[in-house]
C-alpha positions as a Markdown table, in Angstrom:
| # | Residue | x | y | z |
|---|---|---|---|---|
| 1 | Unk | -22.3 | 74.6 | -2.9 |
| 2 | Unk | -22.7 | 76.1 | -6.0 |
| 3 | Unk | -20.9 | 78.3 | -8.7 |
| 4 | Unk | -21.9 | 81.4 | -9.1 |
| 5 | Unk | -22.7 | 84.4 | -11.9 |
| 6 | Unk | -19.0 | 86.8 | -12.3 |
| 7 | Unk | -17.3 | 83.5 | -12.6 |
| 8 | Unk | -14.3 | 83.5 | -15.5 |
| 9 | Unk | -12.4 | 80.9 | -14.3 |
| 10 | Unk | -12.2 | 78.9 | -11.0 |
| 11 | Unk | -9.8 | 81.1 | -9.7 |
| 12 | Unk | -12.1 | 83.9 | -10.4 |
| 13 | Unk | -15.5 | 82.6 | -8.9 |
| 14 | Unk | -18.2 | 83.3 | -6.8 |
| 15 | Unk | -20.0 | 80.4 | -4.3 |
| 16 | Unk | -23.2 | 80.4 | -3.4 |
| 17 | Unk | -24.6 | 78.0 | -0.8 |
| 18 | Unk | -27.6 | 76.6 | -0.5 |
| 19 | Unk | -27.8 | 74.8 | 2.5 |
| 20 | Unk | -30.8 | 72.4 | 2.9 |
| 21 | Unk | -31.6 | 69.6 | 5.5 |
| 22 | Unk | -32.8 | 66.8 | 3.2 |
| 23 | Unk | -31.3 | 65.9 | -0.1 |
| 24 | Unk | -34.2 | 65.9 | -1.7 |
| 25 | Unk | -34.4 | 69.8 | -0.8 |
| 26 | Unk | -32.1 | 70.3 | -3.5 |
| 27 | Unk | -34.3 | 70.2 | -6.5 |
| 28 | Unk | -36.5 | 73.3 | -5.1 |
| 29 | Unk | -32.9 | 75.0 | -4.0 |
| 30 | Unk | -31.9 | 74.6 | -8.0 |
| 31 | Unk | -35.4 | 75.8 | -9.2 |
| 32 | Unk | -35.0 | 79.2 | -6.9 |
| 33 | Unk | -31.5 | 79.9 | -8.2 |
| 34 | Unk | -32.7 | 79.3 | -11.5 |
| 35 | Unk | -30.6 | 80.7 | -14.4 |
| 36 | Unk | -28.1 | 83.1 | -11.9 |
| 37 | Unk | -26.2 | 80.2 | -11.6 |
| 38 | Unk | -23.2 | 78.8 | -14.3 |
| 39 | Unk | -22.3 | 75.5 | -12.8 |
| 40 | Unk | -23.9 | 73.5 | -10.3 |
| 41 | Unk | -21.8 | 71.7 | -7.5 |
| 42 | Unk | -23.7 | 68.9 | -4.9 |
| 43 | Unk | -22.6 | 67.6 | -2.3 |
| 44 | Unk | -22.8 | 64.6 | -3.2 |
| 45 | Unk | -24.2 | 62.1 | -5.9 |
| 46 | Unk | -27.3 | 61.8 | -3.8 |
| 47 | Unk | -29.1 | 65.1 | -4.0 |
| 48 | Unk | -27.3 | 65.8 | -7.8 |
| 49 | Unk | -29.2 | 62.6 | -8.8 |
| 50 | Unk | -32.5 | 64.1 | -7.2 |
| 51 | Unk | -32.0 | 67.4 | -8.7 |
| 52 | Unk | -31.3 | 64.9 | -12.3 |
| 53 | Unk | -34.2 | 63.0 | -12.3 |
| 54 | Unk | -37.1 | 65.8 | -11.6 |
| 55 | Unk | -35.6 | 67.7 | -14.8 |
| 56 | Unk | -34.6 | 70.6 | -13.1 |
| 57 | Unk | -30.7 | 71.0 | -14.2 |
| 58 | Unk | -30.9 | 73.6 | -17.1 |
| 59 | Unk | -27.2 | 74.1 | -16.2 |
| 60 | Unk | -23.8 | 72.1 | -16.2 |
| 61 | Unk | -23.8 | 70.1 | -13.3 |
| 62 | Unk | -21.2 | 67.7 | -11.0 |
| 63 | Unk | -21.0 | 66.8 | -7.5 |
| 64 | Unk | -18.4 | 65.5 | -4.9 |
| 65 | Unk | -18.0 | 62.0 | -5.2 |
| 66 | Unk | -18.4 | 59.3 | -2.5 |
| 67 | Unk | -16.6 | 56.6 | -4.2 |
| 68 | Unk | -12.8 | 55.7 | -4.2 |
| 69 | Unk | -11.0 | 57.7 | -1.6 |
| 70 | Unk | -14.7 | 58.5 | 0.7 |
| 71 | Unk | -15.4 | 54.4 | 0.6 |
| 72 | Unk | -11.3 | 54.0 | 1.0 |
| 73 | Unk | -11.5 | 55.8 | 4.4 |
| 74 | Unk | -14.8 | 53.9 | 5.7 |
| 75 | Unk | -13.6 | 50.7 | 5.0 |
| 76 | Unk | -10.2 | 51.5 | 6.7 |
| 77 | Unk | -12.2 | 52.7 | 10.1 |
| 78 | Unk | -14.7 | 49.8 | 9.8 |
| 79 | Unk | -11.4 | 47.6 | 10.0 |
| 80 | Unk | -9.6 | 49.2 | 13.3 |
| 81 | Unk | -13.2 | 49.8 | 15.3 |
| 82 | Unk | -14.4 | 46.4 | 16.6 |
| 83 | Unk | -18.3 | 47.5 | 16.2 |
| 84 | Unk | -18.1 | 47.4 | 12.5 |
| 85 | Unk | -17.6 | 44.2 | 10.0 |
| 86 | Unk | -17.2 | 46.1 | 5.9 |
| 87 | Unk | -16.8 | 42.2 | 4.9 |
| 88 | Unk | -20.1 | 41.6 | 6.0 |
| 89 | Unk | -22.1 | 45.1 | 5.1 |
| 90 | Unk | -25.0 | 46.6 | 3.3 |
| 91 | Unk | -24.4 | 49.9 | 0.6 |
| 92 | Unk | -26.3 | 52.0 | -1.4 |
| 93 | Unk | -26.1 | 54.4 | -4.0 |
| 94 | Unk | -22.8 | 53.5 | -5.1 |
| 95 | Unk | -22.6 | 51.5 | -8.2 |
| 96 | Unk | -21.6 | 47.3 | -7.4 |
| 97 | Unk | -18.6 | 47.7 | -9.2 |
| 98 | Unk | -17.1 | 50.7 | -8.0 |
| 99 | Unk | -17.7 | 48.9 | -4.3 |
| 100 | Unk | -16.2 | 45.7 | -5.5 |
| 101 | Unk | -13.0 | 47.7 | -6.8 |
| 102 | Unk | -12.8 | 49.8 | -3.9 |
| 103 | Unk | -12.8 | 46.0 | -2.1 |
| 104 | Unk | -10.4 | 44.8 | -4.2 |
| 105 | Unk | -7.8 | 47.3 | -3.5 |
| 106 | Unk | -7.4 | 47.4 | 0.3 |
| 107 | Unk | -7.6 | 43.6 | -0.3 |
| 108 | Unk | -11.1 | 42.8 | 1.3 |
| 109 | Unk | -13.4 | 40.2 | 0.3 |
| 110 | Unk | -16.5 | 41.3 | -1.2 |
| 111 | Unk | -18.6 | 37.8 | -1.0 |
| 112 | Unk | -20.6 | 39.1 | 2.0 |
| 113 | Unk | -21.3 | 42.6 | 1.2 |
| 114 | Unk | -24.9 | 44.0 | -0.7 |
| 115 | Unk | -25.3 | 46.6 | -3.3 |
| 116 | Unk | -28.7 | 48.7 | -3.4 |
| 117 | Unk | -27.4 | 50.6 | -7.0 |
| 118 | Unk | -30.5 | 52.6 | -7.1 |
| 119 | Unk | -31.6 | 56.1 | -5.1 |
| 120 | Unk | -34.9 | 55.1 | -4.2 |
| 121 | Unk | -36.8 | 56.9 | -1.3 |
| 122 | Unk | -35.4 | 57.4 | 2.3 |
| 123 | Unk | -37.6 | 54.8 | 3.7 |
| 124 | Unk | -37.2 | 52.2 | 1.1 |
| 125 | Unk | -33.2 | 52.2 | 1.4 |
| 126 | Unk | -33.6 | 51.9 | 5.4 |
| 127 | Unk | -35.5 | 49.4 | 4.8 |
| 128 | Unk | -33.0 | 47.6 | 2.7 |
| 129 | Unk | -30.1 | 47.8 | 5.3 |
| 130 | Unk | -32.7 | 46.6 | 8.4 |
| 131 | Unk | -34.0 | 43.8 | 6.9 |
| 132 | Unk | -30.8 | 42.4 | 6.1 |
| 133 | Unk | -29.1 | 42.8 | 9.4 |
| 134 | Unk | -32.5 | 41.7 | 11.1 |
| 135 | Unk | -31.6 | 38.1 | 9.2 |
| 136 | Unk | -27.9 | 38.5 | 9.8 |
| 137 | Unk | -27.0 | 38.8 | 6.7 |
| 138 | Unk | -25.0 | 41.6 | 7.3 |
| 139 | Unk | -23.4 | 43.1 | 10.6 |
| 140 | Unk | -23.5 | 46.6 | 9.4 |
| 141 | Unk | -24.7 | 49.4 | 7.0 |
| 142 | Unk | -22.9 | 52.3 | 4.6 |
| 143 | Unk | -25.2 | 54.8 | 3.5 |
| 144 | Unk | -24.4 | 57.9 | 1.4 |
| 145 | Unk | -27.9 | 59.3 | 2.9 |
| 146 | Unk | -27.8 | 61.5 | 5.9 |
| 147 | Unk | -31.6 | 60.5 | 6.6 |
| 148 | Unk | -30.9 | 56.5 | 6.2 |
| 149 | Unk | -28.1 | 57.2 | 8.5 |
| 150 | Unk | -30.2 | 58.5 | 10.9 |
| 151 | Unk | -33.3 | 55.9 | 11.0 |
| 152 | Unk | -30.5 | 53.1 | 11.1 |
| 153 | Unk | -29.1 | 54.6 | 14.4 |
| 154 | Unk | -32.4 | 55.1 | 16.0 |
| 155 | Unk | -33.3 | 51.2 | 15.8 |
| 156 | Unk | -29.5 | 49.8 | 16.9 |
| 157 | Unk | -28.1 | 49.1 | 13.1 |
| 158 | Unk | -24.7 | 50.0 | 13.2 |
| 159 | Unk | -24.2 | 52.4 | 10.6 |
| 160 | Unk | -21.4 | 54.2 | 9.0 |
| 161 | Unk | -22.0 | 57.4 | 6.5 |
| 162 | Unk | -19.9 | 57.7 | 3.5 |
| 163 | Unk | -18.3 | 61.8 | 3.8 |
| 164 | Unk | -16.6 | 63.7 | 1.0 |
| 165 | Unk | -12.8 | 63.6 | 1.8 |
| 166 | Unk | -10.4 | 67.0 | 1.4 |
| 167 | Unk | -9.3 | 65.9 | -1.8 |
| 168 | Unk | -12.5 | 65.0 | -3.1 |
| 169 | Unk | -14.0 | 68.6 | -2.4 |
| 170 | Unk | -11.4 | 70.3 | -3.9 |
| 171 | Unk | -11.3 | 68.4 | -7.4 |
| 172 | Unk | -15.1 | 69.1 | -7.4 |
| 173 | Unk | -14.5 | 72.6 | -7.0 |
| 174 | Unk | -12.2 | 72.7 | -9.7 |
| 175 | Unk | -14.3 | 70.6 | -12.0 |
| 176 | Unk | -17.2 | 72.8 | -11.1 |
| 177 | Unk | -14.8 | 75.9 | -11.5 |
| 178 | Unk | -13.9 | 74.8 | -15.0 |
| 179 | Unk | -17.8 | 74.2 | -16.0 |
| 180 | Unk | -18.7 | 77.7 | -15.1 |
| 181 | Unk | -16.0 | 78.9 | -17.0 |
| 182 | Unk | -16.9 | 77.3 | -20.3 |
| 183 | Unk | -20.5 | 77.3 | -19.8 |
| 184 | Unk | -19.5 | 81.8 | -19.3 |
| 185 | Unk | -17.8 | 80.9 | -23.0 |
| 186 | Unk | -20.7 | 79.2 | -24.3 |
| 187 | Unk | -22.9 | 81.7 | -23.2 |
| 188 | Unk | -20.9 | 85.1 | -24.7 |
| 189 | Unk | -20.3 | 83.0 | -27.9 |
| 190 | Unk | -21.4 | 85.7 | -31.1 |
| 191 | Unk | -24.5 | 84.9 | -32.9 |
| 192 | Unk | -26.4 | 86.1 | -35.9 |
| 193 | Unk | -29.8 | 86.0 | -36.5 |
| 194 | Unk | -31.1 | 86.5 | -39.8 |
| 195 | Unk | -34.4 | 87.3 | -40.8 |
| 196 | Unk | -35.9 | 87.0 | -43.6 |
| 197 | Unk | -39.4 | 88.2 | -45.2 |
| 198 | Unk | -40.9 | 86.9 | -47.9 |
| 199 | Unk | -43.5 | 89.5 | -48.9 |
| 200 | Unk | -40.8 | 92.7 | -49.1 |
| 201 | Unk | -39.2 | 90.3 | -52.0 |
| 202 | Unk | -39.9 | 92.0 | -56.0 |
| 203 | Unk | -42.5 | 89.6 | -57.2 |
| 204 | Unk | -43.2 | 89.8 | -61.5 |
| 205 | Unk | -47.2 | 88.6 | -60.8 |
| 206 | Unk | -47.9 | 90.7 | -57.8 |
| 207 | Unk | -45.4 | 93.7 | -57.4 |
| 208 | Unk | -46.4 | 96.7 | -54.6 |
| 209 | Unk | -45.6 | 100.3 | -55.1 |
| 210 | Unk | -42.3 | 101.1 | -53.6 |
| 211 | Unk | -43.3 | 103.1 | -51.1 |
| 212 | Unk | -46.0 | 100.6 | -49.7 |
| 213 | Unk | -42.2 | 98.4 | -49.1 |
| 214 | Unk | -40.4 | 101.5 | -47.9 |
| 215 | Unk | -43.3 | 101.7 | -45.3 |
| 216 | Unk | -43.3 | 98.2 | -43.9 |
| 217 | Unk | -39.6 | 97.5 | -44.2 |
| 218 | Unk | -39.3 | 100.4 | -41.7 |
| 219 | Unk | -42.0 | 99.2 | -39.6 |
| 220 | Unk | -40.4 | 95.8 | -39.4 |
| 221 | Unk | -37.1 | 97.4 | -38.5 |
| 222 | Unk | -38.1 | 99.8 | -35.7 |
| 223 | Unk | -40.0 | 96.5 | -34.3 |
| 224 | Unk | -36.8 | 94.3 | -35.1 |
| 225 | Unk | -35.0 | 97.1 | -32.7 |
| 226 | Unk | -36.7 | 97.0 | -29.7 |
| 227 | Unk | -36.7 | 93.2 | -30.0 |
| 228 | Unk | -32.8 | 93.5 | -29.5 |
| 229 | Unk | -32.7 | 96.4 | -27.6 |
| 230 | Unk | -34.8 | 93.3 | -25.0 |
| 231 | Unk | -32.2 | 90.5 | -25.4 |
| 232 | Unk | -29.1 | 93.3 | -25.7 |
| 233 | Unk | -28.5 | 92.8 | -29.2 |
| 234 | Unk | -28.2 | 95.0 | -32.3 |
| 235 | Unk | -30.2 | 94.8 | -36.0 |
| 236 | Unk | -29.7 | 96.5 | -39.4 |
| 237 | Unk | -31.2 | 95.9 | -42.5 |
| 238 | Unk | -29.6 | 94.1 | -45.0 |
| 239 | Unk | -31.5 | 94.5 | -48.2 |
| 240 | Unk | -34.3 | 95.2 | -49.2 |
| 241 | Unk | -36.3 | 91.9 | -47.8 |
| 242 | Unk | -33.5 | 91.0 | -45.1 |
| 243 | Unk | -32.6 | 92.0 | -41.8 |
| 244 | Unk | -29.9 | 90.4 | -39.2 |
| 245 | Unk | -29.7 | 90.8 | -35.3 |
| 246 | Unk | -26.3 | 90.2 | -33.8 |
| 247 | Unk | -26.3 | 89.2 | -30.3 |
| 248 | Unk | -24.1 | 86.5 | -27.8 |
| 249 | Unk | -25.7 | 82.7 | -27.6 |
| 250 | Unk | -26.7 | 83.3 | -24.4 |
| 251 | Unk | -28.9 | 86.3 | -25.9 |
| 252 | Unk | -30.7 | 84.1 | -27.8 |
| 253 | Unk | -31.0 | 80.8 | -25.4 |
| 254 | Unk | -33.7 | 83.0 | -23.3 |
| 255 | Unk | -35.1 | 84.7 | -26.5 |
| 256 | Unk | -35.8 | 81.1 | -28.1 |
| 257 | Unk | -36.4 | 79.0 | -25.0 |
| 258 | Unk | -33.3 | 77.3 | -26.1 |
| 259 | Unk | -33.6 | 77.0 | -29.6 |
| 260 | Unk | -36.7 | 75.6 | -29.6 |
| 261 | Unk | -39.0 | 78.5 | -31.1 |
| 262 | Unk | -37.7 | 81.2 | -33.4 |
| 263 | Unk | -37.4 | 84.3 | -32.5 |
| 264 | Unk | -39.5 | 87.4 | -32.8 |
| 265 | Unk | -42.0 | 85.3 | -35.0 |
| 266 | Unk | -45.2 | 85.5 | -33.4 |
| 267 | Unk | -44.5 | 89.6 | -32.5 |
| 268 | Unk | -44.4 | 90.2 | -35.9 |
| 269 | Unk | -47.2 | 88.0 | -37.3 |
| 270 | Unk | -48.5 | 89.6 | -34.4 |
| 271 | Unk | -48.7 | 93.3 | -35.1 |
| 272 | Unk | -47.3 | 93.3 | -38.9 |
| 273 | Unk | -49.9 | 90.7 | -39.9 |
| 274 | Unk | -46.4 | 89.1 | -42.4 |
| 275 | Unk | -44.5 | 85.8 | -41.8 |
| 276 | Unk | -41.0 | 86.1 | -41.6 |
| 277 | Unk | -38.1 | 83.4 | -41.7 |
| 278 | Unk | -35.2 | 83.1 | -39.4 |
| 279 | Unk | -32.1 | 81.6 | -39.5 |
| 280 | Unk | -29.4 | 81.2 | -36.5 |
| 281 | Unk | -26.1 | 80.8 | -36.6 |
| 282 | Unk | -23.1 | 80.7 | -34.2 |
| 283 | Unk | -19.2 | 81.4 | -35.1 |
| 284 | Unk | -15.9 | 82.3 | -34.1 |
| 285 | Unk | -16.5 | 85.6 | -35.9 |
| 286 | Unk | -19.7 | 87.8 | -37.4 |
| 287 | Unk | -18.7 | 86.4 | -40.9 |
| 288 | Unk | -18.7 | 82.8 | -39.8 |
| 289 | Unk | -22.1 | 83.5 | -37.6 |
| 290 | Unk | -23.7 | 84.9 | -40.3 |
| 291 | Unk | -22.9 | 82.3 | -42.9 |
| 292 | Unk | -24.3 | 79.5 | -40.2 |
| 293 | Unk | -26.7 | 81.9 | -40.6 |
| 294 | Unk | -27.6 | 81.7 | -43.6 |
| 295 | Unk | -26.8 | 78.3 | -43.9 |
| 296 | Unk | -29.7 | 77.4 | -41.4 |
| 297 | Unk | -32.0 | 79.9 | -43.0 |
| 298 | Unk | -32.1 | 77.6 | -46.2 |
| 299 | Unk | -32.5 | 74.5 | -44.0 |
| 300 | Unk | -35.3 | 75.6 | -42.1 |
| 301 | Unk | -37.2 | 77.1 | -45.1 |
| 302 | Unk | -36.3 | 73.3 | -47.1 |
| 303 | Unk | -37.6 | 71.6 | -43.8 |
| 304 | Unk | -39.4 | 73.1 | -41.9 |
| 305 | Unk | -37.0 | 72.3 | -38.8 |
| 306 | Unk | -34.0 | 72.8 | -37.5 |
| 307 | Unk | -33.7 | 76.7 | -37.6 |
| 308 | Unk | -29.9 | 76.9 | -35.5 |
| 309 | Unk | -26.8 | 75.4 | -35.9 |
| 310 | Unk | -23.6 | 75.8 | -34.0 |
| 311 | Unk | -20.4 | 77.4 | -35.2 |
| 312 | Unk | -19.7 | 73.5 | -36.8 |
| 313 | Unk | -22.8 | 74.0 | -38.5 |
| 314 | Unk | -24.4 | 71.4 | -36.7 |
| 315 | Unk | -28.2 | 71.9 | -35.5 |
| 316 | Unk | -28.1 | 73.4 | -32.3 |
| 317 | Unk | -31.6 | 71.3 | -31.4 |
| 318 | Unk | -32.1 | 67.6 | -33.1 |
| 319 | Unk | -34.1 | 67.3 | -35.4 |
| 320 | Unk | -37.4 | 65.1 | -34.2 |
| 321 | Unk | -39.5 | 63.3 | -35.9 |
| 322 | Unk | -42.7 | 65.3 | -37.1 |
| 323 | Unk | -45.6 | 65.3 | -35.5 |
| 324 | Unk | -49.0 | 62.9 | -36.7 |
| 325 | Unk | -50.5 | 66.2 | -38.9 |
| 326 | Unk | -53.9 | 66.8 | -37.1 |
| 327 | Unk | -56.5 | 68.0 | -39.1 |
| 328 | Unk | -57.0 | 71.7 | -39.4 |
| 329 | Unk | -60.2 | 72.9 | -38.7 |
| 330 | Unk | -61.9 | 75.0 | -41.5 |
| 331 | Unk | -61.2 | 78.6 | -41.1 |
| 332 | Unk | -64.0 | 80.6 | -39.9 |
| 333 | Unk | -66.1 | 82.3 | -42.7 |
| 334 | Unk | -66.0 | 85.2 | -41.6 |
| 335 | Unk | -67.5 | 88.6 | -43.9 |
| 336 | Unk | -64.2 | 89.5 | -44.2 |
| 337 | Unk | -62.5 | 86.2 | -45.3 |
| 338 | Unk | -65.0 | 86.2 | -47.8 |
| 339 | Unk | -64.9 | 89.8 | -48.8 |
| 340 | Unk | -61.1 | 88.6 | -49.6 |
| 341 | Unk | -61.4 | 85.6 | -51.5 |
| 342 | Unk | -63.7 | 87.5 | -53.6 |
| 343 | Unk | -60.8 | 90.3 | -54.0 |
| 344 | Unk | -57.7 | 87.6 | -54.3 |
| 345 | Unk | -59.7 | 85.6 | -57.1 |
| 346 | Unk | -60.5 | 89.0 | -59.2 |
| 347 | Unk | -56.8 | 89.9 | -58.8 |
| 348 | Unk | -55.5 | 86.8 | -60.4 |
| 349 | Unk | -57.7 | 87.2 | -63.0 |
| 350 | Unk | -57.0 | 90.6 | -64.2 |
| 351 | Unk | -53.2 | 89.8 | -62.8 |
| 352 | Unk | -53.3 | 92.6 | -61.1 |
| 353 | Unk | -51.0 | 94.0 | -57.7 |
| 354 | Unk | -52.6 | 93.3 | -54.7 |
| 355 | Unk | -53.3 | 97.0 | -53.4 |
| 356 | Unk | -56.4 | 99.0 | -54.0 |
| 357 | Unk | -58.6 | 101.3 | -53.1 |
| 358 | Unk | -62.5 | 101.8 | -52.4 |
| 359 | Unk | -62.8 | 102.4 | -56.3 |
| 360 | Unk | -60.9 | 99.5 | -57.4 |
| 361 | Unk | -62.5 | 97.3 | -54.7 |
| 362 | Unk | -65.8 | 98.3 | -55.3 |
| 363 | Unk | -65.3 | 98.0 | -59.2 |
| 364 | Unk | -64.5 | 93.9 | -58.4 |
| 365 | Unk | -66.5 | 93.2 | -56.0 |
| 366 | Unk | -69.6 | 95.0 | -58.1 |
| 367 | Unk | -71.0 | 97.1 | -55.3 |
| 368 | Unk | -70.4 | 101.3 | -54.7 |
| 369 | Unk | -67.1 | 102.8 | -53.4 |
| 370 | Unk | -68.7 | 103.5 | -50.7 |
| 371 | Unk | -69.8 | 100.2 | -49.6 |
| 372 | Unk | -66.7 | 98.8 | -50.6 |
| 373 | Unk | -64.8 | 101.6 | -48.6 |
| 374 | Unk | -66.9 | 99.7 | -45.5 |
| 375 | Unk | -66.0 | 95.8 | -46.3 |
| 376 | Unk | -61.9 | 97.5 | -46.5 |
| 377 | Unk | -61.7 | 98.7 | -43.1 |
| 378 | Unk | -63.8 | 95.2 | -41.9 |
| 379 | Unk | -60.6 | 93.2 | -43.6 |
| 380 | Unk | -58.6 | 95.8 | -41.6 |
| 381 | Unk | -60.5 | 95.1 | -38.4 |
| 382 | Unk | -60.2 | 91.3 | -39.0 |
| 383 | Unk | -56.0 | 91.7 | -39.9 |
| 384 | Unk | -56.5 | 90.8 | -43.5 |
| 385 | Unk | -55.6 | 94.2 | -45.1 |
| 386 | Unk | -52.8 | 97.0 | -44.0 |
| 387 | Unk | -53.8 | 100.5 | -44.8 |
| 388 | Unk | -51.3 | 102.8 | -46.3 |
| 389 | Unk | -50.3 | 105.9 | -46.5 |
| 390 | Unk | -52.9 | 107.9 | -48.4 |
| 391 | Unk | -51.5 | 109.2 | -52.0 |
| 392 | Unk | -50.8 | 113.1 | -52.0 |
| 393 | Unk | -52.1 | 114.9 | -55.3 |
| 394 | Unk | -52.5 | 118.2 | -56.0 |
| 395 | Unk | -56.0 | 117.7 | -56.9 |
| 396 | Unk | -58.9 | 119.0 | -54.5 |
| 397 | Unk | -61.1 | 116.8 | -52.1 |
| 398 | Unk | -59.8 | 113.7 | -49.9 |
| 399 | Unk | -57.0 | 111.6 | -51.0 |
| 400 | Unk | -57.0 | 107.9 | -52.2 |
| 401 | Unk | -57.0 | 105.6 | -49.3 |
| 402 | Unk | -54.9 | 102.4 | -49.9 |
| 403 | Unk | -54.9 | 98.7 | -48.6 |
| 404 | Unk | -52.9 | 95.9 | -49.2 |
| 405 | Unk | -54.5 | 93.0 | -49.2 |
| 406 | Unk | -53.0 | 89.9 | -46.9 |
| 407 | Unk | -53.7 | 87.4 | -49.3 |
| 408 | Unk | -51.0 | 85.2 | -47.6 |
| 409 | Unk | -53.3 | 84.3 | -44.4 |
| 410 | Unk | -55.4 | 82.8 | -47.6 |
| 411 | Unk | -53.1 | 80.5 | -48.7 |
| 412 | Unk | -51.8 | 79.6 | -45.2 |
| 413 | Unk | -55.4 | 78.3 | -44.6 |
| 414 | Unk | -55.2 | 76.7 | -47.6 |
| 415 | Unk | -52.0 | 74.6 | -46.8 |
| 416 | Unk | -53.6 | 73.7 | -43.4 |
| 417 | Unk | -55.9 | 71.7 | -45.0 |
């Protein structure tokens, strides 16, 4: 059984079952449910452990336990039917000293019984129980696995399966009940993204005309709005070189693959041809969020990791160590990486902003405005130049066409090294 999505409580829930005829069923079952699910609830520890080990629990997870009152009642039958000896037996799954307590308190000795701890494979645990009552070690078996059950029957091992008792189901359920419900908190928790971007910041060296800022900023914004409009949050600028995006943790669990890759990124990078920096941040209110916010913002950009942090401020991912630095191949020399470099080194020399036109470019680069009119739209072809919005004079013939120059991707090759 399982707890389901509408779940605010567990008196307020939803069950799903997912029957299955082989424990080890239940990792595919959890893989098909995937994320419509809060809280998981097994049957038992056997196909919870399954489910555990092939990495598939994304989700809070318990089961009903087979221990303490399930082993109470087996042991109390194994006494009164005269087929059965529990002083003389063979378990598995269950740890040795949860049997030996379980012993200890209806008084039974626990010299003769044997403890396979480990969920190994159906055929390795039957195994187990036959060859000890083939050399009389034991005179009987208690399996928590339907399947062992079964083999042990079919060659004469008497055989008792450990069941969930009444009690035992309904404590799970409310365990299960109570994950849901604070896994539903977790998830509608409020978060604040914000985003920061370097190049809309004033800059003495290298400053852009205003309206080249104006243009990009809303660019960036529209694009920062269908990014929440996806994940069913809401953005607004700022200032002038920061946005934030307000949404619920859950929100941003699926938009980050858990906090493990910032958000909206590689979009960006993608169709802006600008790096931007994010921050994450979770709180009690948009205040505290934000400040987290912020807070993680500085972190990441001093290093380089750890880009969340709860509403404690702690980092919502650990940090790990960094990865051996590979060496980065050499950038491909491409006519309009050159064309560039040629551009970005003329710039600094004359300090000049790093916007231009055929004229300008042509001037630096020592060839005609009209070939230089050709190597701009190749650095525009290639993502290393934005064309803007033509100026509008009064004058007669065709305006000034404009470029910023992306000298960044430059200097990001340059750090690669």
């Amino acid at each position: 059984m399982l707890m389901g999505p509408g779940s605010t409580g567990p008196l307020n829930a939803r069950l799903i079952a997912a029957a299955y005829r082989d424990e080890q069923e239940a990792t595919d079952k959890v893989l098909r449910l995937g994320s419509a699910i809060d809280a998981y609830l097994f049957a038992s520890p056997v196909p919870y452990e399954f489910a555990r080990k092939a990495g598939v629990l994304t989700m809070p997870a318990t089961y009903v336990p087979l221990g303490g009152a399930s082993l109470h009642e087996a042991l109390l039958r194994g006494t009164l039917d005269e087929r059965y000896d529990p002083t003389r037996a063979s378990l598995d799954v269950l740890g040795r000293a949860d049997v030996v307590e379980a012993y200890s308190e209806v008084d039974l000795p626990v010299d003769g019984i044997h403890v396979h701890e480990e969920l190994t494979s159906t055929a390795q645990l039957t195994s187990f129980h036959e060859g000890l009552w083939r050399r009389k070690a034991t005179r009987m078996a208690i399996t928590c696995v339907r399947g062992v059950a079964e083999r042990l029957e079919a060659i004469g091992v008497p055989v008792m399966r450990l069941r969930p008792t009444n009690a035992g189901v309904r404590s799970a359920l409310q365990t299960a009940g109570l994950l849901g419900a604070h896994h539903r908190l977790e998830e509608a928790q409020l978060g604040v993204v914000v985003v920061d971007v370097p190049t809309l910041r004033d800059s003495s060296r290298r400053s852009t005309p205003r309206y080249w800022r104006d243009e990009l900023r809303l660019a960036l914004h529209r694009l920062l709005l269908q990014e929440a409009h996806r994940i069913n949050a809401t953005a607004h600028p700022v200032d002038d070189h920061t946005f934030m995006v307000t949404a619920t943790r859950g929100s941003l669990v699926s938009a980050t693959e858990g906090f493990r890759q910032p958000p909206f990124v590689e979009r960006i990078k993608a169709e802006l041809g600008i790096a931007i920096e994010v921050g994450i941040g979770m709180g009690r209110t948009t205040q505290d969020a934000e400040t987290h916010a912020r807070a993680a913002l500085s972190r990441a950009q001093a290093t380089r990791q750890s880009f969340a942090v709860d509403r404690e401020g702690r980092s919502l991912v650990p940090a790990q160590r960094a990865p051996q630095r590979q060496q980065t191949p050499e950038p491909l020399r491409t006519k309009g990486r050159e064309t560039l470099m040629r551009l970005s080194e003329r710039i600094a020399e004359e300090d000049g902003p790093l916007v231009v036109d055929a004229e300008n470019a042509g001037r630096m680069l020592g060839v005609t405005p009209r070939t230089a009119r050709r190597l701009l739209r190749t650095l525009v072809e290639e993502g290393l130049a934005w064309p803007l919005p033509p100026n509008r004079t009064l004058q007669p013939g065709r305006p000034r066409q404009l470029y910023r120059l992306i000298v960044e991707k430059l200097d990001k090759d340059k750090a690669g090294k």
